[in-house]
The first five atom37 places (N, CA, C, CB, O) and aatype in JSON, in Angstrom:
{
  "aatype": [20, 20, 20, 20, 20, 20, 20, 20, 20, 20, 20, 20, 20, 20, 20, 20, 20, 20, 20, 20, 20, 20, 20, 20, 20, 20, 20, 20, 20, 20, 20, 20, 20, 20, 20, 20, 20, 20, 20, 20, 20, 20, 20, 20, 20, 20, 20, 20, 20, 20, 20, 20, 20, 20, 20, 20, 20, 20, 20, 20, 20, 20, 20, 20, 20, 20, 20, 20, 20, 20, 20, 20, 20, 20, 20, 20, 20, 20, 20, 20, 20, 20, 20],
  "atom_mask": [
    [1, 1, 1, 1, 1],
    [1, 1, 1, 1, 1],
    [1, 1, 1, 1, 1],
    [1, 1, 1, 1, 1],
    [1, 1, 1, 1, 1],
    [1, 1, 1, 1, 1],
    [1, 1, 1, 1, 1],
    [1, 1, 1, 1, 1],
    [1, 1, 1, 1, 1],
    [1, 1, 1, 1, 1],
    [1, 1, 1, 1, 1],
    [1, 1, 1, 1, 1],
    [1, 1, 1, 1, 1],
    [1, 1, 1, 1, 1],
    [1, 1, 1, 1, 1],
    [1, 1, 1, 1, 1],
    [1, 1, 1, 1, 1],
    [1, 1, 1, 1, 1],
    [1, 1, 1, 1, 1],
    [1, 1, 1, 1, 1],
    [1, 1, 1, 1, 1],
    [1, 1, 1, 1, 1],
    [1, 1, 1, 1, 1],
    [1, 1, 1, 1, 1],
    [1, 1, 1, 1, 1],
    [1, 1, 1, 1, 1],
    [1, 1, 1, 1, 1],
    [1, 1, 1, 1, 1],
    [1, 1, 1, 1, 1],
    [1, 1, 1, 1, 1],
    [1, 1, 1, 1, 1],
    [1, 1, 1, 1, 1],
    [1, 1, 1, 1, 1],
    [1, 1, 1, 1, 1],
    [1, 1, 1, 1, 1],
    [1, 1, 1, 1, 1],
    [1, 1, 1, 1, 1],
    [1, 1, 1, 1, 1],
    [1, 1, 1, 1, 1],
    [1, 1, 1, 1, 1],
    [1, 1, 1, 1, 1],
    [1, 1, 1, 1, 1],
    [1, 1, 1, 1, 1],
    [1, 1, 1, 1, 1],
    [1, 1, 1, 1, 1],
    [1, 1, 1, 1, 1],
    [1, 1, 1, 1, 1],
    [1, 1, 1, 1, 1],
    [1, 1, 1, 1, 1],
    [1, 1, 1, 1, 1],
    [1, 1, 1, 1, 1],
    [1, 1, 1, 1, 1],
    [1, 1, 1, 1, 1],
    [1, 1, 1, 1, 1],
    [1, 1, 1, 1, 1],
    [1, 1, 1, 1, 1],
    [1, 1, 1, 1, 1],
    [1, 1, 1, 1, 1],
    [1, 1, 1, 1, 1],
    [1, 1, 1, 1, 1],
    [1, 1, 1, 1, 1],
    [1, 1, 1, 1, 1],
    [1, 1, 1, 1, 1],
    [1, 1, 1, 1, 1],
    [1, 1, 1, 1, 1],
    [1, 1, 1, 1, 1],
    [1, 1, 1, 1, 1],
    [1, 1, 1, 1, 1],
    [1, 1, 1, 1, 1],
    [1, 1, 1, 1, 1],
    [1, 1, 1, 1, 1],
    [1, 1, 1, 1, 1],
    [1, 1, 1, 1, 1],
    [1, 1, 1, 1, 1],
    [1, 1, 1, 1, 1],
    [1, 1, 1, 1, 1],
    [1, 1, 1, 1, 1],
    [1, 1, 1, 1, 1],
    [1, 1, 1, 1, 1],
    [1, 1, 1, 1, 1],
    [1, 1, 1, 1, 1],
    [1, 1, 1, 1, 1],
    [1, 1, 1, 1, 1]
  ],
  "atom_positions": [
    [[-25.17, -30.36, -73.33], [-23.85, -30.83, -72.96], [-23.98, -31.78, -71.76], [-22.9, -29.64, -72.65], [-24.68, -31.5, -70.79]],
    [[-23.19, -33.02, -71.88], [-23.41, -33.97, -70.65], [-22.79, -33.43, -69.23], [-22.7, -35.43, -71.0], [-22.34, -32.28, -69.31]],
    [[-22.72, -33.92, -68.24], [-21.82, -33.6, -66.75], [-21.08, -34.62, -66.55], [-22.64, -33.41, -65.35], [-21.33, -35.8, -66.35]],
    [[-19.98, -33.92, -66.64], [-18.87, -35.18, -65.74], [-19.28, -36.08, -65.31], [-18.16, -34.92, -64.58], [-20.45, -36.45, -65.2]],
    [[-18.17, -36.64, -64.96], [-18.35, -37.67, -63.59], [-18.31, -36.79, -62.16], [-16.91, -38.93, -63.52], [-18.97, -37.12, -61.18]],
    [[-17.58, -35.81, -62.19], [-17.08, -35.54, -60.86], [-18.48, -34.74, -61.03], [-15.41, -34.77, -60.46], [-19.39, -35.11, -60.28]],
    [[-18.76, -33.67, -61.96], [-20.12, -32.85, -61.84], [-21.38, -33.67, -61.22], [-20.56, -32.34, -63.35], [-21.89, -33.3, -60.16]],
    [[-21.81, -34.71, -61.86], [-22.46, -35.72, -61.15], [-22.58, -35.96, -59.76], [-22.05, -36.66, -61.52], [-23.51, -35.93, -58.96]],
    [[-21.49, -36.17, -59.72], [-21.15, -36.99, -57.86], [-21.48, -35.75, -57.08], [-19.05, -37.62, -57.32], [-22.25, -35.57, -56.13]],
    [[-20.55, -34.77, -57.87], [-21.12, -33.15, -56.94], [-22.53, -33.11, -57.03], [-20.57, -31.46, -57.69], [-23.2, -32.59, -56.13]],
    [[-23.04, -33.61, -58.06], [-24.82, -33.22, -57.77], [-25.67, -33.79, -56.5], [-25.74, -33.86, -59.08], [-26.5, -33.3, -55.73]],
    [[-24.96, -35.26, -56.7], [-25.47, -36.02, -55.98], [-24.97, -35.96, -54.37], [-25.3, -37.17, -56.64], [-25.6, -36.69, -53.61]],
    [[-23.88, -35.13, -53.81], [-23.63, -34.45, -52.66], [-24.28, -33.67, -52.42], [-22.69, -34.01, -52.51], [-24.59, -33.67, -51.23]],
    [[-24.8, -32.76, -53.1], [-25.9, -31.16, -52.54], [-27.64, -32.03, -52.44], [-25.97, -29.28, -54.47], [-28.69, -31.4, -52.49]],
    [[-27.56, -33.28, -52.32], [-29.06, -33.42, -52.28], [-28.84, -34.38, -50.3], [-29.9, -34.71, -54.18], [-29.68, -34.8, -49.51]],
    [[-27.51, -34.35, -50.27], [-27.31, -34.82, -48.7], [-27.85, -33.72, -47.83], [-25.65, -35.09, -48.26], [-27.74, -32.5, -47.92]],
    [[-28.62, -34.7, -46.74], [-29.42, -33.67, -45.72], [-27.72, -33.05, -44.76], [-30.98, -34.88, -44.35], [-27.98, -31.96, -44.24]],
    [[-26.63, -33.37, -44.55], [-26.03, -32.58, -43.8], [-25.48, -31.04, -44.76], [-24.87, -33.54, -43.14], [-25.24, -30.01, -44.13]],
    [[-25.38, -31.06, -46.02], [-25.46, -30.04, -46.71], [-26.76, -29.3, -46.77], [-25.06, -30.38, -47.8], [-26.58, -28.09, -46.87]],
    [[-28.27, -29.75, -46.75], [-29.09, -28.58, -46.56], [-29.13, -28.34, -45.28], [-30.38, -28.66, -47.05], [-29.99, -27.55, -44.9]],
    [[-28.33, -28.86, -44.42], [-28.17, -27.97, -43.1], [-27.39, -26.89, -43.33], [-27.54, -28.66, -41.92], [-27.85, -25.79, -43.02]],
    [[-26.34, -26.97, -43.8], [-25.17, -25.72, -43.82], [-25.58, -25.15, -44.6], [-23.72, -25.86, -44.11], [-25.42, -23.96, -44.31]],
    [[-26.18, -25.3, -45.74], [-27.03, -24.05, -46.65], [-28.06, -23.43, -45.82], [-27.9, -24.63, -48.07], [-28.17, -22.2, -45.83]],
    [[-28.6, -23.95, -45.3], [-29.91, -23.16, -44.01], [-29.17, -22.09, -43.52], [-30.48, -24.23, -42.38], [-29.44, -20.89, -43.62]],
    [[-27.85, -22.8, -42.78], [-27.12, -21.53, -41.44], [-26.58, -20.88, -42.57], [-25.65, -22.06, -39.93], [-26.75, -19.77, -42.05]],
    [[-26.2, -20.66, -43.39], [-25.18, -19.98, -44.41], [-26.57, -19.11, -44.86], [-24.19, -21.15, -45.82], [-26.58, -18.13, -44.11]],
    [[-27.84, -19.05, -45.83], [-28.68, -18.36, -45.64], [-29.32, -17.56, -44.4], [-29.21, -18.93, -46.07], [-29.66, -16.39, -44.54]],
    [[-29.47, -18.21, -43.25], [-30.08, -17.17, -42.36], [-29.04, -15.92, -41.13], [-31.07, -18.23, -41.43], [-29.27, -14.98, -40.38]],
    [[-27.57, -16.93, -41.75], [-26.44, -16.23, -41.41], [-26.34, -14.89, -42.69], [-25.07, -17.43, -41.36], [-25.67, -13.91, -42.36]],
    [[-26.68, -14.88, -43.44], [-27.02, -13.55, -44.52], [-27.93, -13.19, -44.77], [-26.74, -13.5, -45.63], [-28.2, -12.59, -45.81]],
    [[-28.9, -13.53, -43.59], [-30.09, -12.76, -43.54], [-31.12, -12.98, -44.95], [-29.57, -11.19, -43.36], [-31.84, -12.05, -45.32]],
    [[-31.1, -13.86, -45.41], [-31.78, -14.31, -46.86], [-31.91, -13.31, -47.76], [-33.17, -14.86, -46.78], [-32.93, -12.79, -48.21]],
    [[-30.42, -13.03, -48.02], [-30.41, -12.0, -48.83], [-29.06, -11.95, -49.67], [-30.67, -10.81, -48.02], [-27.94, -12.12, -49.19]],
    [[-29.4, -11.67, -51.16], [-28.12, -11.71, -51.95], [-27.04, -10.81, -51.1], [-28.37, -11.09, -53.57], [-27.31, -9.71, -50.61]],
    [[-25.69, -11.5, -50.99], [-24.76, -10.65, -50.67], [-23.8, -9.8, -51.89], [-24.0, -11.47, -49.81], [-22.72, -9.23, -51.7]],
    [[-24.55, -9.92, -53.12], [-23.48, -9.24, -53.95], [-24.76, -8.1, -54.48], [-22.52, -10.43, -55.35], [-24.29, -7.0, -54.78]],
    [[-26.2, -8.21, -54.63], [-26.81, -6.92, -54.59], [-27.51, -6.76, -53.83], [-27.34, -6.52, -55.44], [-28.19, -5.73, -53.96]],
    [[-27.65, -7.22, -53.19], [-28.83, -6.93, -51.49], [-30.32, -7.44, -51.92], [-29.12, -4.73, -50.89], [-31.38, -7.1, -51.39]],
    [[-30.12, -8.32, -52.99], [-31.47, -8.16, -53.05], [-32.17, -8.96, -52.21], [-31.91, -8.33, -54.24], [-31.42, -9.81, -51.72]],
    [[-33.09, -9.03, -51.89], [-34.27, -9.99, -50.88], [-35.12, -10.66, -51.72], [-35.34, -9.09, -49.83], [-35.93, -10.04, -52.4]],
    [[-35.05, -11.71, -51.75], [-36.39, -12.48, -52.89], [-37.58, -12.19, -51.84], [-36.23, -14.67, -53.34], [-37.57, -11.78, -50.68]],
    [[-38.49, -12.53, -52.65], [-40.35, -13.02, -52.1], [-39.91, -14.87, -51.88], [-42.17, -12.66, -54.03], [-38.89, -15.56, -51.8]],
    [[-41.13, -15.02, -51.86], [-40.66, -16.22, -51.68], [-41.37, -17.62, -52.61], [-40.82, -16.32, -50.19], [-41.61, -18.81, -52.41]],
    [[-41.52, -16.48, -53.84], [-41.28, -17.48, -55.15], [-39.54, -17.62, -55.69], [-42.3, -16.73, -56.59], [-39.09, -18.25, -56.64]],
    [[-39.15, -17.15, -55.14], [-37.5, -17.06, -55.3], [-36.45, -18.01, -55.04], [-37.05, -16.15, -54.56], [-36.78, -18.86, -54.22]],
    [[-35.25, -18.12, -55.52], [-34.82, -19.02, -54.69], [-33.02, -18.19, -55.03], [-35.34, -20.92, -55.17], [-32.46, -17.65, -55.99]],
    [[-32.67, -18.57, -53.51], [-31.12, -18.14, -53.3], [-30.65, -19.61, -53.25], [-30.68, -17.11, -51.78], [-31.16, -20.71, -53.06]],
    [[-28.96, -18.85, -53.59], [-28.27, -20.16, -53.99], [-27.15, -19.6, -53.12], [-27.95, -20.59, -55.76], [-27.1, -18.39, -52.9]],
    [[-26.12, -20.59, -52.55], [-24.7, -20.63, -51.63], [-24.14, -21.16, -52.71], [-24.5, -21.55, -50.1], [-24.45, -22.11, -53.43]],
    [[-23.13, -20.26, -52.72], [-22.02, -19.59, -53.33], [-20.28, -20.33, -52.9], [-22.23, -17.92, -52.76], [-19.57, -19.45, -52.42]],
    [[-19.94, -20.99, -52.96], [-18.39, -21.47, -53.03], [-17.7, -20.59, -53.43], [-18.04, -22.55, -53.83], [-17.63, -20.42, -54.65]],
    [[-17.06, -19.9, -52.66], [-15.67, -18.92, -52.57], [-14.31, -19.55, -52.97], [-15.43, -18.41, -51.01], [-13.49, -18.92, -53.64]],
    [[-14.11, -20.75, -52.56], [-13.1, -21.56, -52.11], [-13.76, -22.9, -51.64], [-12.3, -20.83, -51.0], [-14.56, -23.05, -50.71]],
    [[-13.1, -24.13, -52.74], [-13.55, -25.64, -52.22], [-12.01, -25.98, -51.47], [-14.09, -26.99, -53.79], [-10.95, -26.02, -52.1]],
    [[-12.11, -26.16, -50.35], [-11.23, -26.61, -49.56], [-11.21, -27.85, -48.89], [-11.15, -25.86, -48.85], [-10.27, -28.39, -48.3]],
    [[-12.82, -28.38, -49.14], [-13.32, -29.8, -48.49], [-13.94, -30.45, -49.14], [-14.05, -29.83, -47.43], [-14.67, -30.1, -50.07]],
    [[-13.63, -31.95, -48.53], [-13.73, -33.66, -50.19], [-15.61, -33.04, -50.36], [-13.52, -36.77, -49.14], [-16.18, -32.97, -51.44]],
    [[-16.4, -32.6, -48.71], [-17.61, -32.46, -49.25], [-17.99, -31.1, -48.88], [-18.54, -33.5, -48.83], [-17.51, -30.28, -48.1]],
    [[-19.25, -31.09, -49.86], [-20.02, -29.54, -49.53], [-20.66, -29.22, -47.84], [-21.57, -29.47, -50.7], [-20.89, -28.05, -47.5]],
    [[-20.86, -30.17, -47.07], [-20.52, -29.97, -45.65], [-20.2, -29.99, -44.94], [-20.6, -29.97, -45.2], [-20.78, -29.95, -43.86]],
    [[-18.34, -30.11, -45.29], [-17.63, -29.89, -44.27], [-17.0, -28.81, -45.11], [-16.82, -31.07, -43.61], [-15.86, -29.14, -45.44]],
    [[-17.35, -27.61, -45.58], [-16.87, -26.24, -46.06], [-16.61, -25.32, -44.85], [-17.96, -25.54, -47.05], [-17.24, -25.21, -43.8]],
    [[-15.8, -24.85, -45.18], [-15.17, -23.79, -43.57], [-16.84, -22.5, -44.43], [-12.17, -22.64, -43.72], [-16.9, -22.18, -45.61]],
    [[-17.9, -22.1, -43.3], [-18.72, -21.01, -43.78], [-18.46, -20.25, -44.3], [-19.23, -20.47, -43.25], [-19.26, -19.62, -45.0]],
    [[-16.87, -19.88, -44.16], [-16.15, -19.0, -44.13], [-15.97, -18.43, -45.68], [-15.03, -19.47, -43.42], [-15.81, -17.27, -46.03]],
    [[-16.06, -19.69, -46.53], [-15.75, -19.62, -47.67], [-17.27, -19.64, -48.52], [-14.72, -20.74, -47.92], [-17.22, -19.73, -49.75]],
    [[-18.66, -19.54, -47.8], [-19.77, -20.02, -49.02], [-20.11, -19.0, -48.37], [-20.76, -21.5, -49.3], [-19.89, -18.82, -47.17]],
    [[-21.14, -17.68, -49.7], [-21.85, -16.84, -49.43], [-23.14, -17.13, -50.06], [-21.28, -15.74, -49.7], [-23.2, -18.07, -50.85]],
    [[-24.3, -16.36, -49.79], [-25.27, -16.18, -50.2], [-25.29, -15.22, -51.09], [-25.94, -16.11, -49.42], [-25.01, -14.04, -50.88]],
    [[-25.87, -16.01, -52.77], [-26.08, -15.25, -53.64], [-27.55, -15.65, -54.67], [-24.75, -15.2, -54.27], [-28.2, -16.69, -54.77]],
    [[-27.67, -14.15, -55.4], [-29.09, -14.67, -55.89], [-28.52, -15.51, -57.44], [-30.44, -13.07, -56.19], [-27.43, -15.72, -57.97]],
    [[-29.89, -15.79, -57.73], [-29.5, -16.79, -59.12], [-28.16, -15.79, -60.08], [-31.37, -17.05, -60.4], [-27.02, -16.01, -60.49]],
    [[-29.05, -14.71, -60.09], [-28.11, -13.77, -61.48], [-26.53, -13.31, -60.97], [-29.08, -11.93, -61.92], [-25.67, -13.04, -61.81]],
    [[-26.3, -13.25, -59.66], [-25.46, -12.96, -59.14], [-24.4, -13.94, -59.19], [-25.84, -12.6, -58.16], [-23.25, -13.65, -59.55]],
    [[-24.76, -15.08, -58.84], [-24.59, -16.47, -58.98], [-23.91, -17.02, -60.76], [-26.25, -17.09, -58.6], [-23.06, -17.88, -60.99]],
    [[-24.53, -16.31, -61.58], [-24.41, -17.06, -63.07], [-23.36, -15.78, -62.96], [-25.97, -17.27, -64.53], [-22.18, -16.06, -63.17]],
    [[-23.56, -14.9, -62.76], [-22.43, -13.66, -62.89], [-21.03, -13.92, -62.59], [-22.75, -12.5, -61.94], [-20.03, -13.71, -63.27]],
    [[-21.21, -14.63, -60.93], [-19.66, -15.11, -60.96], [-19.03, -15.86, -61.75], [-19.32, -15.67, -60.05], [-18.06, -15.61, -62.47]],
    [[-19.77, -17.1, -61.55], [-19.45, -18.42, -62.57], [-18.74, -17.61, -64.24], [-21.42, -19.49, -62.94], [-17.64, -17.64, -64.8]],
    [[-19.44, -17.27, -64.41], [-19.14, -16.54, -65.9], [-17.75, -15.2, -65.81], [-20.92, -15.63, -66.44], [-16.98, -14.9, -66.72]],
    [[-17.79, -14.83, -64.92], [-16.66, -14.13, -64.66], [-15.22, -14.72, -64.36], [-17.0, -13.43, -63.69], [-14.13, -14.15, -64.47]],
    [[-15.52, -16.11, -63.91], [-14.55, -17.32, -63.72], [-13.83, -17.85, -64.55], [-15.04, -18.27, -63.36], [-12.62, -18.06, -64.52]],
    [[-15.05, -18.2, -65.79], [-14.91, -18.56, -66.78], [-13.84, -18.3, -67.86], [-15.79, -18.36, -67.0], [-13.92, -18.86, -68.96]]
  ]
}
């Protein structure tokens, strides 16, 4: 299946260095650890920040308030629960 336009443009926002800043503090602000099962990866792993609420034109100017740390499965869990 193709991606939007807007999916796109969103892709091409999460590869801006002021967004892997706020994913850094948003991970070590949850202790690098899923917040929906606690899990802790190794560090062949990879955690993903989580959008609660898009309230801002970009992914780094998000209030923290609203992005958690979650693992991949946790992650496809919401999305799909959204759905």
């Amino acid at each position: 299946m193709a991606l939007t336009h807007r999916q796109l443009w969103y892709q091409r926002q999460l590869k801006d260095p002021r967004w892997a800043e706020l994913r850094l503090t948003i991970l070590s602000r949850d202790n690098w650890e899923c917040q929906s099962c606690k899990w802790h990866p190794d560090r062949f792993s990879m955690l993903q920040v989580h959008h609660t609420k898009y309230t801002a034109r970009f992914p780094w100017e998000e209030n923290p308030d609203n992005l958690v740390t979650l693992c991949f499965l946790c992650h496809e869990r919401t999305h799909a629960k959204a759905a």
